[in-house]
N, C-alpha and C positions, 0 to 999 in steps of 0.2 A: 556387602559385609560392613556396613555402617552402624551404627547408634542410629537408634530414633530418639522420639522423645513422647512419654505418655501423660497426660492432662487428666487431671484427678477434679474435679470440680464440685464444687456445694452449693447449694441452691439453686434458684431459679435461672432467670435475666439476667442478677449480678453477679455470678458465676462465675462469666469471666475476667471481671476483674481480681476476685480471689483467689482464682485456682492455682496451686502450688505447680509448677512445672518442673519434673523430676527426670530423671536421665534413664533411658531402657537399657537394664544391667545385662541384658540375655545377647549375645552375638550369633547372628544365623549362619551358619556352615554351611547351609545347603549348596549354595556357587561353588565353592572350595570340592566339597565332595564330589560334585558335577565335573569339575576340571580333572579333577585326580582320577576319574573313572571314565572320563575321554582318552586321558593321558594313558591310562593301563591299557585300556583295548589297541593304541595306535603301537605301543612294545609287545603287547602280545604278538598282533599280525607281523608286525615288521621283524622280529627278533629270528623267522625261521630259514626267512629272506637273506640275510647277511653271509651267512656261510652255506659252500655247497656240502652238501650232505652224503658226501662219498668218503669214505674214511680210508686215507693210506696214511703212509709213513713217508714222510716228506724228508728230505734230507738237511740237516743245518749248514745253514753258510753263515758269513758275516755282511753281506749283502745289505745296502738298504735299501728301502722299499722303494716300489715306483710310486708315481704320482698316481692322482686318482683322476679319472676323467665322466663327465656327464653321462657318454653313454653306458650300459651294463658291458662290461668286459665279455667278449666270448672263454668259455675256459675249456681245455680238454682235456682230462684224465687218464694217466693210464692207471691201471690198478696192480697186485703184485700178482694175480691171477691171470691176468694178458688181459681185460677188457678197457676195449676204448671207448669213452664216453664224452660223448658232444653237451657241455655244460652236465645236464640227470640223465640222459637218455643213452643207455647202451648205444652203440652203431656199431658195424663191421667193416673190420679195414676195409676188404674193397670198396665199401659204399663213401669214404670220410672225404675222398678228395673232390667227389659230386657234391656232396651236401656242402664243406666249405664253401666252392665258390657260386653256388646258391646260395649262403647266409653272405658273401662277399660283394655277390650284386644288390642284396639292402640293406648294405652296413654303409657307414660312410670312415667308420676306424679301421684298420690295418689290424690293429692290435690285439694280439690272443698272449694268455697265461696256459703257460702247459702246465699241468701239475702231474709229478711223477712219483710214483714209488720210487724209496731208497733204491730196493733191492732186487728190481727189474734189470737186465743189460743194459749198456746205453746202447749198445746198436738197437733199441728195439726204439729209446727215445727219437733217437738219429733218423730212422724210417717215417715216425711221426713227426718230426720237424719236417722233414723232405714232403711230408704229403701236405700240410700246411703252408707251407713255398708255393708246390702248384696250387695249394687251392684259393691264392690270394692273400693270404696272413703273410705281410713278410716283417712284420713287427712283434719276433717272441719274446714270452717274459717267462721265464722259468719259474716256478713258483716253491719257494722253501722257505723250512722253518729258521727264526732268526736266533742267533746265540751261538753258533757251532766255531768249527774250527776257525785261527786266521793261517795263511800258511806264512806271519810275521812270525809269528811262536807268541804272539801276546795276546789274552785274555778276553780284551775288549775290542 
């Protein structure tokens, strides 16, 4: 994305000695556009990646956030319907505590995010924590929305 420079010449041989050397007013875009259209496709793909795509009603705390780590977090869902889901994929309680410690012997984190409906019991949370326990996660993260109550009585 530079300036050139274009060479107007007259005459023959001696040509170059006379030739007025004038500055190229046009700027090329094409790199610029090139980057900016690498740049879109890598947020398109990535953009669907970042959140899971099971929609519940997460509860608000005043909580802050955990740290973030290299590997992708295992997450398990329950939803307000009763299904428990291993990151996108449905599973059936009896099957969850087999498949954890199968995902546990080639993980090397400990670390799972439970993400719960509000409006499910917690004993039903409670059962999924305890299956989680046996199946090797013994690092949960509860997962909720930020902004909710404090039980200080203050705002922020």
């Amino acid at each position: 994305m530079g300036a050139g420079v274009i060479s107007k010449e007259k005459g023959g041989s001696r040509g170059r000695r006379r030739s007025r050397v004038r500055p190229m007013s046009e700027i090329n875009v094409t790199p610029f556009v090139d980057v900016m259209l690498v740049l879109l496709i890598i947020f398109m793909v990535s953009a669907p990646m970042l959140t899971v795509g099971v929609p519940i009603e997460l509860p608000e705390t005043s909580a802050e956030a955990l740290p973030t780590e290299q590997e992708e977090p295992l997450t398990i869902t329950l939803t307000a319907d009763g299904q428990v889901l291993l990151m996108d994929n449905e599973t059936e309680s009896e099957n969850l505590i087999g498949q954890l410690r199968a995902i546990a012997a080639e993980r090397e984190s400990r670390k799972v995010f439970l993400r719960a409906d509000g409006g499910i019991p917690y004993s039903r949370v409670a059962e999924v924590m305890g299956a989680l326990n046996s199946g090797g996660f013994n690092q949960i993260g509860l997962v909720t929305d930020a902004g909710g109550p404090r039980l200080d009585g203050s705002d922020q």
